[in-house]
MDTraj code that builds the backbone (N, CA, C; nanometers):
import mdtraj as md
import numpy as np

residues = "UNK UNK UNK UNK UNK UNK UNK UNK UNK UNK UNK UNK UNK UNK UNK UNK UNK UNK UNK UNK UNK UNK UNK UNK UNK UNK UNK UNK UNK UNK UNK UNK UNK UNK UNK UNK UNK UNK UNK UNK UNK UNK UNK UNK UNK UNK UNK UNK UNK UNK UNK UNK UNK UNK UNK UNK UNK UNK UNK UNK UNK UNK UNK UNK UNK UNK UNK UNK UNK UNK UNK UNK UNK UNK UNK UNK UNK UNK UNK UNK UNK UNK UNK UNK UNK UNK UNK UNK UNK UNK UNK UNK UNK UNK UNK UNK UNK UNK UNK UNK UNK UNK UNK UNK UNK UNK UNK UNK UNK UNK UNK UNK UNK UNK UNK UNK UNK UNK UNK UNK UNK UNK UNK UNK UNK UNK UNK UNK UNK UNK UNK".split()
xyz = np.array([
    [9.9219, 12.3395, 10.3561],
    [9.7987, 12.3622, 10.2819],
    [9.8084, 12.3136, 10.1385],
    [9.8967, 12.2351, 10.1028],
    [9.8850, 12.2279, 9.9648],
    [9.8175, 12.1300, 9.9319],
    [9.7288, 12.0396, 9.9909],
    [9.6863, 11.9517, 9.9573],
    [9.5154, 11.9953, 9.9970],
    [9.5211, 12.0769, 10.0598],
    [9.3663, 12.1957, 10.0636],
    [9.3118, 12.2354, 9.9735],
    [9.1799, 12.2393, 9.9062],
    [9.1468, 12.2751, 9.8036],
    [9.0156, 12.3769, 9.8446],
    [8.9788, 12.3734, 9.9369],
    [8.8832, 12.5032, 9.9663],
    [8.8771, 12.4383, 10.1212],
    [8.9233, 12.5720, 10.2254],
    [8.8893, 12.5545, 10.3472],
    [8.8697, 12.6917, 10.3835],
    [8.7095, 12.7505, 10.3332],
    [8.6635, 12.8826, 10.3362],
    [8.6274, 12.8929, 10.4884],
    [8.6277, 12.8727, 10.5709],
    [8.5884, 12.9092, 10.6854],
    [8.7071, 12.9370, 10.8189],
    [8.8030, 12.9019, 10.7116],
    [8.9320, 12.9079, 10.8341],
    [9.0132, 13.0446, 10.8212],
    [8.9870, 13.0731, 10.9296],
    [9.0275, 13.1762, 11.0305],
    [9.1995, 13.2209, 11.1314],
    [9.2950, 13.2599, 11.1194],
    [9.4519, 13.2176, 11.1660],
    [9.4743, 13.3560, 11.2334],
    [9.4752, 13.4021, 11.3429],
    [9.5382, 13.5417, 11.3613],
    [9.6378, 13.4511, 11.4553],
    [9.7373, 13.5536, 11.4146],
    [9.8997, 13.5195, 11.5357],
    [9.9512, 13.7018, 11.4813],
    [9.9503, 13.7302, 11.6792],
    [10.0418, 13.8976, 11.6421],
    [9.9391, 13.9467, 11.5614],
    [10.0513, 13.9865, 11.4408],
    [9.9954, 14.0770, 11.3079],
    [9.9298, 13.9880, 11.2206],
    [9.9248, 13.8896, 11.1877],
    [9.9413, 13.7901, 11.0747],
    [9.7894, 13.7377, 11.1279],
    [9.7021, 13.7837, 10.9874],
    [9.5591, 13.7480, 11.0058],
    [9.5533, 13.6564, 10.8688],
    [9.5027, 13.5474, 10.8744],
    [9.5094, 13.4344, 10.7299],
    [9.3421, 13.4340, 10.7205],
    [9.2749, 13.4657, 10.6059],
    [9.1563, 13.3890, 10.5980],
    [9.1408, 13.3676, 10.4574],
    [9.1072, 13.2238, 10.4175],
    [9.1283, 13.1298, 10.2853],
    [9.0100, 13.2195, 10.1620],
    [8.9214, 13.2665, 10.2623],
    [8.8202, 13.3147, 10.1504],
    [8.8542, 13.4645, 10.1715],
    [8.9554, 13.5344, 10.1919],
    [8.9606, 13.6545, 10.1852],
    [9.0978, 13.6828, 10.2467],
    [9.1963, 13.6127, 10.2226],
    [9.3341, 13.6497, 10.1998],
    [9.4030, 13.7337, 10.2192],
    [9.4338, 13.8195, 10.3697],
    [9.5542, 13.8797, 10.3898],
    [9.6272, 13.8652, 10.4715],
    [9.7748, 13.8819, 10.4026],
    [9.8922, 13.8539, 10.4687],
    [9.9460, 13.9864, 10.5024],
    [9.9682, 13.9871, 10.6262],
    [10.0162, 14.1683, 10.6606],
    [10.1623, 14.0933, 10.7527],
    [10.2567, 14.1998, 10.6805],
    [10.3818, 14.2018, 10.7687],
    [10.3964, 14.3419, 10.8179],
    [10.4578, 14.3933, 10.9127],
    [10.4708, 14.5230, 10.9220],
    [10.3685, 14.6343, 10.8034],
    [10.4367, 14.6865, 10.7677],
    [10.2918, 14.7636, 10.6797],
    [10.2865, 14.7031, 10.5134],
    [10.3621, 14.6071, 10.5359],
    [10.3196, 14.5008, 10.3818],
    [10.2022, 14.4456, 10.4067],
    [10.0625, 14.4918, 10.3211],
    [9.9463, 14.3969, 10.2973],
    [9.9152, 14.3278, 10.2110],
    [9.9262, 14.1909, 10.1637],
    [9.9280, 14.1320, 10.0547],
    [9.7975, 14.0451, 10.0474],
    [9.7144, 14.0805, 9.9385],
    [9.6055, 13.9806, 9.9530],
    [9.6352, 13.8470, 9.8155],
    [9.5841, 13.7635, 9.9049],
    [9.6153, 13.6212, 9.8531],
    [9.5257, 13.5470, 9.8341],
    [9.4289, 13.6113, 9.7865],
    [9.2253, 13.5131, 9.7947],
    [9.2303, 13.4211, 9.7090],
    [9.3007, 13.4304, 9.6137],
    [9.3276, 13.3289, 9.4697],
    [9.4753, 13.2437, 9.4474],
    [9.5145, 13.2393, 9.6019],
    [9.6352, 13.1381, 9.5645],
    [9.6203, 12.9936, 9.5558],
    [9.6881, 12.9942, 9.4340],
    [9.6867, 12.8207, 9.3884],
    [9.7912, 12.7485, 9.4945],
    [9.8803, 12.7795, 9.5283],
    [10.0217, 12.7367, 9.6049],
    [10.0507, 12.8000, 9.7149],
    [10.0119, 12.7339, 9.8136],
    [10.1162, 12.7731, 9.9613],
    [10.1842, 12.6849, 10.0619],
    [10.2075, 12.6471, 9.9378],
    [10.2732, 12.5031, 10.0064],
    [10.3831, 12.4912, 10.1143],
    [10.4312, 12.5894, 10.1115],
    [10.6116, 12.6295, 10.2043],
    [10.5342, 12.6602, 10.3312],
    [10.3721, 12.7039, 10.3515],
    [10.3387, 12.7765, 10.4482],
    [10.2526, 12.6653, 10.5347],
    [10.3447, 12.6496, 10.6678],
    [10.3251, 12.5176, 10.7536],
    [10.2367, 12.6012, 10.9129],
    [10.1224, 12.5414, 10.8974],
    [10.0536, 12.5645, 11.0214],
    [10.0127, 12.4281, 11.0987],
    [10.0011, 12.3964, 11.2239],
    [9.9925, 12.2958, 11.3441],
    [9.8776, 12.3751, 11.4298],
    [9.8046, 12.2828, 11.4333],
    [9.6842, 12.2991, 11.5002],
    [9.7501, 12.3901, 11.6424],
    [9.7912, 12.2748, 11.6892],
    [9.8519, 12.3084, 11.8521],
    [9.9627, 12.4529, 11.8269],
    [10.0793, 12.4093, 11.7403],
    [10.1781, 12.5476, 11.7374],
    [10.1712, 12.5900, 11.6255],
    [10.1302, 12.6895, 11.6356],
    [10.1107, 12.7704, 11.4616],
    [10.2309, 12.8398, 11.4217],
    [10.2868, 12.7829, 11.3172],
    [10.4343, 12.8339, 11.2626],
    [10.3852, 12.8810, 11.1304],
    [10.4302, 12.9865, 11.1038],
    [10.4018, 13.0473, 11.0138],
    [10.5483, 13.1116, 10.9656],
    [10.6176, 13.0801, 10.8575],
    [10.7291, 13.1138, 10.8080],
    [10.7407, 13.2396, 10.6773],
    [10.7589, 13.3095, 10.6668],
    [10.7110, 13.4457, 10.5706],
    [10.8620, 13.4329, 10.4849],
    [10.9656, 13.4005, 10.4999],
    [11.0605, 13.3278, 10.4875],
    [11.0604, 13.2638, 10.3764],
    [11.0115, 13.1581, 10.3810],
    [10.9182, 13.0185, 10.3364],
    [10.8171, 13.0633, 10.2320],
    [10.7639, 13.1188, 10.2631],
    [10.6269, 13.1362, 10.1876],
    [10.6527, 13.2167, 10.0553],
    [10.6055, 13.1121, 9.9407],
    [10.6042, 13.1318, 9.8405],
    [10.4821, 13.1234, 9.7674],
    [10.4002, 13.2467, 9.6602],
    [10.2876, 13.2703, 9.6399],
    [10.3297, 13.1953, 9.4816],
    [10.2881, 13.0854, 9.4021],
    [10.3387, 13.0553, 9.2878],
    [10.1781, 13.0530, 9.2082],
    [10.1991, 13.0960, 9.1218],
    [10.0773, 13.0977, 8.9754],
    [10.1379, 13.0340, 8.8777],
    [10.1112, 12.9555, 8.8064],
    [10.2428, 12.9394, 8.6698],
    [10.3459, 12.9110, 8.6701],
    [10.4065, 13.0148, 8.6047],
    [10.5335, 13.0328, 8.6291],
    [10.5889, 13.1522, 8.7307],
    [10.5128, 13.2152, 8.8092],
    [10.4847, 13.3756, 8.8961],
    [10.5254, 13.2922, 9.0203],
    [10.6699, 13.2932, 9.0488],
    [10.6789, 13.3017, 9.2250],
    [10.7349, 13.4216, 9.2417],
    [10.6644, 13.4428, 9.3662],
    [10.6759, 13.5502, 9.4127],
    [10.7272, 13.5279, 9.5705],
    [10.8605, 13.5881, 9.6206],
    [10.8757, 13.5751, 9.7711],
    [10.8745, 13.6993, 9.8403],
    [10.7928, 13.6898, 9.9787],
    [10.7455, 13.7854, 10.0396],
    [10.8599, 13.8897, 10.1006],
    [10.9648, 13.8085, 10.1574],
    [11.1220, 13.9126, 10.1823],
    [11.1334, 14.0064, 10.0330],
    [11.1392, 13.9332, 9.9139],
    [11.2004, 13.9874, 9.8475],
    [11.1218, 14.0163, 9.7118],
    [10.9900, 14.0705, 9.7609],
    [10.9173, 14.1399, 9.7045],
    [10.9483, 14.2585, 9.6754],
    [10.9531, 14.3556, 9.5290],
    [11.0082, 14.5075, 9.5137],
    [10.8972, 14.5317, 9.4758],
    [10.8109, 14.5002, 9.3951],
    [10.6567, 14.5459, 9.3110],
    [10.5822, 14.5043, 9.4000],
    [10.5251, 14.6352, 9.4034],
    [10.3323, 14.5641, 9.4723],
    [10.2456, 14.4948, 9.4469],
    [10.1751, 14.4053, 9.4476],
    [10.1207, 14.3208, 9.4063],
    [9.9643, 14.3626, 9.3558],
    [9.9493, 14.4906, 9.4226],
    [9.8330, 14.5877, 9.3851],
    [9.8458, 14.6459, 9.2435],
    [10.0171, 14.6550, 9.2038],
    [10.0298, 14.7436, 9.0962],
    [10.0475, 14.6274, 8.9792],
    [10.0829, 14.4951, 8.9848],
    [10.0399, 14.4293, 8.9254],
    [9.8992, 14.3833, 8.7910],
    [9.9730, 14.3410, 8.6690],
    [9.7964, 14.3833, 8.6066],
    [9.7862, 14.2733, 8.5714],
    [9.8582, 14.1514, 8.6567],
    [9.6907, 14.0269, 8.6731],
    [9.7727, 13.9992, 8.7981],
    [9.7046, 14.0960, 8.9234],
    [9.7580, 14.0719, 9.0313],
    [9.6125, 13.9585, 9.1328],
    [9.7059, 13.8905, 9.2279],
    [9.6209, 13.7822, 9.2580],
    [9.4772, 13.8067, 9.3024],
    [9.4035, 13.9255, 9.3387],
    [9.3115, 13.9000, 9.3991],
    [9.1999, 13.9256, 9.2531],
    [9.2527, 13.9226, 9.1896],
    [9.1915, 13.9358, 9.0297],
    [9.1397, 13.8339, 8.9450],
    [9.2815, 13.7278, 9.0070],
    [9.3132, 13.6349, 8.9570],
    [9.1756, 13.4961, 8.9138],
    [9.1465, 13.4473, 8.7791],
    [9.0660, 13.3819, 8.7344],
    [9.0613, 13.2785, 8.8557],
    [9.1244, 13.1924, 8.8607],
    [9.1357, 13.1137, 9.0007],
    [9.1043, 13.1166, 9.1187],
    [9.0510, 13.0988, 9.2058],
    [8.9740, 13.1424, 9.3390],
    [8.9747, 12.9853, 9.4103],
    [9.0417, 12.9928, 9.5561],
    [9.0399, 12.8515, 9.5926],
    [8.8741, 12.8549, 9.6569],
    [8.7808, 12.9707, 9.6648],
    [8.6504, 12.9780, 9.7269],
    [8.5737, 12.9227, 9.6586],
    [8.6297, 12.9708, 9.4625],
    [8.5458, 12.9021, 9.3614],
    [8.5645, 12.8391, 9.2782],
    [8.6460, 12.7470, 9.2989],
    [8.7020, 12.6354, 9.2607],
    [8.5321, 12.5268, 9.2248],
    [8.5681, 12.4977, 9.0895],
    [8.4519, 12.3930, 9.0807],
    [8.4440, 12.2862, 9.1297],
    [8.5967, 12.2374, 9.1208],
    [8.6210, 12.0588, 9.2356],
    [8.6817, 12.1416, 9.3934],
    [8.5520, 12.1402, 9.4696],
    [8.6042, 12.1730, 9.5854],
    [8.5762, 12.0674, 9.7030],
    [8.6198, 12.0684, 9.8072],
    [8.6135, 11.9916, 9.9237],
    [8.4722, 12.0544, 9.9842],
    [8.4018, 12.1289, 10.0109],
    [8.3168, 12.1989, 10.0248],
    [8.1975, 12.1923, 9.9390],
    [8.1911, 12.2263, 9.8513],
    [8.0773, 12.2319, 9.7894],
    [8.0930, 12.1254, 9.6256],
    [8.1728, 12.0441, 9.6574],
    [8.1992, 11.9055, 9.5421],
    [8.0964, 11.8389, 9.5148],
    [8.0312, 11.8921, 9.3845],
    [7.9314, 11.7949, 9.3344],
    [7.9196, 11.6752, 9.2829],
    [8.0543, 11.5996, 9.2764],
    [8.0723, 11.4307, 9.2587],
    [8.1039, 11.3783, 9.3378],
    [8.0766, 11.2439, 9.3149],
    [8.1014, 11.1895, 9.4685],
    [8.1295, 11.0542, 9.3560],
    [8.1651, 10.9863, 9.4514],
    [8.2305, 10.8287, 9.3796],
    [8.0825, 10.7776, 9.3138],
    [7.9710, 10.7847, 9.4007],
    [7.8711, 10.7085, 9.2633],
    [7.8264, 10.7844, 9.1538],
    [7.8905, 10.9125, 9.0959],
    [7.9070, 10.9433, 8.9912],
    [7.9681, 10.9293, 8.8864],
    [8.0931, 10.8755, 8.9631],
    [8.2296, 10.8675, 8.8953],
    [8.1666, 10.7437, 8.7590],
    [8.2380, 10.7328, 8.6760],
    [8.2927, 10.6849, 8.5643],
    [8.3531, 10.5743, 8.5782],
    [8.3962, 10.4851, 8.6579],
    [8.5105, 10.4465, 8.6618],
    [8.4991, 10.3336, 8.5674],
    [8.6500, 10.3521, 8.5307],
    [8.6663, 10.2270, 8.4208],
    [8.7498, 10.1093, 8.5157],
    [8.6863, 10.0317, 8.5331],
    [8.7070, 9.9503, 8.6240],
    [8.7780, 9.8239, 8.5240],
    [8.8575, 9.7091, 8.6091],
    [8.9102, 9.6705, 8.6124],
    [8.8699, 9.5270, 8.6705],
    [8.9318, 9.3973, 8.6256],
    [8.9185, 9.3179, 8.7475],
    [8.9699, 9.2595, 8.8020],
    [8.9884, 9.2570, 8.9242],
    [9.1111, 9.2599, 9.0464],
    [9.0818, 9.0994, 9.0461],
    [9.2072, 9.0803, 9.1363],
    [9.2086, 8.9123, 9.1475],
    [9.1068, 8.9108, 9.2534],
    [9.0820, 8.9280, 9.3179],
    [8.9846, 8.8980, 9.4083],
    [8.8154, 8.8768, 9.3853],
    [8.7972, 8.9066, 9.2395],
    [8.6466, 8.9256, 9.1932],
    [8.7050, 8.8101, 9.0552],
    [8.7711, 8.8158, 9.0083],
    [8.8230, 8.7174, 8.8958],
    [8.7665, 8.5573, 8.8728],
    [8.7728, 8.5114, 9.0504],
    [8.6979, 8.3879, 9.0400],
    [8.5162, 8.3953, 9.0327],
    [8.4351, 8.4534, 9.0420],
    [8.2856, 8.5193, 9.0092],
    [8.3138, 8.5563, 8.9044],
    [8.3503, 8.6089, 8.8545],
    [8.3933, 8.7019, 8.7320],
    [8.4161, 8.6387, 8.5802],
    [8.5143, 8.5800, 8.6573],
    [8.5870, 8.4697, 8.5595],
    [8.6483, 8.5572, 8.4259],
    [8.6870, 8.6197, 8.5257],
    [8.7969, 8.7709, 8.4513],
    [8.7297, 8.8361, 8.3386],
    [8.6212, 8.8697, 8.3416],
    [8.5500, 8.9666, 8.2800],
    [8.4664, 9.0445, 8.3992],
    [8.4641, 9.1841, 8.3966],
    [8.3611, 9.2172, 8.5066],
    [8.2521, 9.2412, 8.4719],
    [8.1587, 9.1953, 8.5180],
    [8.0159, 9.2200, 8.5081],
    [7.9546, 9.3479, 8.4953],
    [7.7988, 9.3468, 8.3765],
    [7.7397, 9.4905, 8.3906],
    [7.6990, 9.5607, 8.5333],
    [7.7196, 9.4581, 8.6637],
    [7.6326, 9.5344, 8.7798],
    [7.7906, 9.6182, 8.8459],
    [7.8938, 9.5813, 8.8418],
    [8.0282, 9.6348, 8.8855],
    [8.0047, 9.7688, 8.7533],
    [8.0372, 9.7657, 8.6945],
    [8.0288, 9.8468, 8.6012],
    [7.9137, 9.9773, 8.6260],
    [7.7998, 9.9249, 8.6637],
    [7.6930, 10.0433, 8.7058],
    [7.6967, 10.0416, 8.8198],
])
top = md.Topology()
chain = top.add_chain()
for i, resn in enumerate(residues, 1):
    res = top.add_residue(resn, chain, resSeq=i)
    for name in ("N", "CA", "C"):
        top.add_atom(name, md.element.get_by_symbol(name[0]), res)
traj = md.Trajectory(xyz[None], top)
């Protein structure tokens, strides 16, 4: 998932282990950890077909805040900027995959001119490349 930037509709139960991106809990035995605002879960590998889920692995990082789920001693409830608090929200994320209000013909781009437009061009790019 680390390359996920909002996938609010996804849904993961295996056993105990219920994942949902817009509402975040990770339950191990009677550990419930909510995770609605994680920036990083990168260690945490799911496959369509075999869902591996490593708790092991899984590292909740903010900053400089990793946190590993074995070797968690503080609650994350008792925490006072604990994650589900947290300013960050991958639901409300302003650049999201989901609800992304730019799109490339918005973009800016400071363009360039490639060899391939150079001969038209004659290595300046034109105002219509440009808009």
């Amino acid at each position: 998932l680390c390359n996920v930037v909002s996938l609010c509709n996804l849904k993961i139960s295996r056993c105990n282990l219920k994942v949902s991106l817009c509402n975040l809990m990770v339950s191990h035995g009677n550990l419930k950890i909510c995770l609605c605002n994680v920036v990083s879960l990168c260690n945490l590998k799911i496959s369509r077909c075999n869902l591996k889920v490593s708790l092991c692995n899984l590292m909740v990082s903010h900053g400089n805040l990793k946190i590993s789920l074995y070797n968690l001693k503080v609650s994350l409830c008792n925490l006072k900027n604990y994650l589900c608090n947290m300013k960050v929200s991958l639901c409300n994320l302003k650049v999201s995959l989901c609800n992304r209000k730019l799109s490339l013909r918005f973009f800016k781009l400071n363009m360039t001119c490639v060899k391939s437009l150079s001969v038209s061009t004659r290595g300046r790019c034109r105002d219509e490349f440009l808009n």
